[in-house]
C-alpha positions in Angstrom: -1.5 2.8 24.8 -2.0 6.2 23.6 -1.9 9.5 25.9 -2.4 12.7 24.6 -4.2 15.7 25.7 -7.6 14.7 27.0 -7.0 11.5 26.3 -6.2 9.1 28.0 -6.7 4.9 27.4 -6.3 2.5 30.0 -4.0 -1.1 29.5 -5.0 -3.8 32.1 -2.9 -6.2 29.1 0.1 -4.3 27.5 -1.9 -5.0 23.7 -5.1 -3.8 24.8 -6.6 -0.7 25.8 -10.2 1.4 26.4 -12.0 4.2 24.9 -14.7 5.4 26.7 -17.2 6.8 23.8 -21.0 8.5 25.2 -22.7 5.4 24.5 -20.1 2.3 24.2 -16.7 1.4 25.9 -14.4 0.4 23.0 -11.8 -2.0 23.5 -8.9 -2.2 21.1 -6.3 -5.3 21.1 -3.5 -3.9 19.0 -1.5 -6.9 19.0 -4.1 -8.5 16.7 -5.3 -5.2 15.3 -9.0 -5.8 16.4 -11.6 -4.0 18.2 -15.2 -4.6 19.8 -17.8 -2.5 21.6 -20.0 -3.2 24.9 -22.7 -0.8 24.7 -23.5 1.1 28.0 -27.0 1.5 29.8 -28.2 -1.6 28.7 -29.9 -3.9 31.6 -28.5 -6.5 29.6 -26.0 -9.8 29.8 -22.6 -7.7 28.7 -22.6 -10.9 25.9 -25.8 -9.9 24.6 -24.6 -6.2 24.5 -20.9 -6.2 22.6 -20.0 -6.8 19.5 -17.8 -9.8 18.3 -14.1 -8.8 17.6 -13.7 -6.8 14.2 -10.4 -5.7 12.4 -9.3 -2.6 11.8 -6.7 -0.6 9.8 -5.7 2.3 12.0 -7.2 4.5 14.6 -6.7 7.9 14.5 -7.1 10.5 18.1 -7.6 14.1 17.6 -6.9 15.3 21.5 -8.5 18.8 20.5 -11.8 17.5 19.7 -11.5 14.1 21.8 -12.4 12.5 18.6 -11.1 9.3 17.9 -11.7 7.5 13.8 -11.4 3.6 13.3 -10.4 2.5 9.7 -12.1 -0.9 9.0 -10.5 -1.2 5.4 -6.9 -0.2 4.1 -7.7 2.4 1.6 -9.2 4.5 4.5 -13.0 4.2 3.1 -14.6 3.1 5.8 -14.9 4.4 8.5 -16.0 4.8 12.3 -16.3 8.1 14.3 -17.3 8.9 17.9 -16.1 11.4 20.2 -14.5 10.7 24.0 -17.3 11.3 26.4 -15.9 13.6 29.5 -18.1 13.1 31.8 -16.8 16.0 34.8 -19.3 17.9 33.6 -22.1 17.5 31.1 -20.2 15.9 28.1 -20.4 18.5 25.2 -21.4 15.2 22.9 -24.1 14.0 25.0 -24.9 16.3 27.7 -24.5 13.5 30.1 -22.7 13.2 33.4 -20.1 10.6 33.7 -21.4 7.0 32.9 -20.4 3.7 34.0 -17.0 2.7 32.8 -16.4 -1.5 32.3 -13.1 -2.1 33.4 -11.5 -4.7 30.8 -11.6 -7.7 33.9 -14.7 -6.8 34.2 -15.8 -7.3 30.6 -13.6 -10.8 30.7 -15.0 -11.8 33.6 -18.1 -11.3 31.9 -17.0 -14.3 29.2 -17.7 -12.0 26.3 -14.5 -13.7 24.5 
């Protein structure tokens, strides 16, 4: 679990943990250094809306910017970016208010393994 300022991830497992992005929740199992994504705002089965598990290489937070970057190879050339959404007031990424956060019961619950 990482906690820094803004940021803030939250473990239901003490290997996994959330990331709330504009547009996807991210959930990262660090035990097995793998991630997946459950797009939000979809009217759709929460299957049919997440990816399958991918591995990454490191993830890297930047708690001025809320930025967060997922390294999908070692040598650090490919890569993912997104920023946090904040959604207290319209999120500086998005201009949206807060959206729906999946808690990670939720999305097992939802059989998406």
């Amino acid at each position: 679990m990482f906690v820094g300022n803004n940021i803030v991830m939250t473990a239901d497992h003490s290997n996994e943990f959330t990331i709330e992005s504009c547009h996807s929740t991210w959930i990262f199992d660090e035990a097995r250094m793998r991630f997946r994504r459950v797009l939000k705002g979809i009217d759709l089965d929460p299957r049919l809306a997440s990816t399958g598990w991918r591995p990454y290489w490191g993830l890297e937070i930047d708690p001025l910017s809320d930025s967060f970057v997922v390294h999908l190879d070692p040598s650090g050339t490919r890569l993912l970016r997104s920023w946090r959404h904040i959604g207290n007031a319209p999120c500086p990424e998005c201009g949206e208010e807060a959206t729906t956060e999946l808690s990670i019961e939720e999305l097992r619950t939802g059989k998406l393994r």
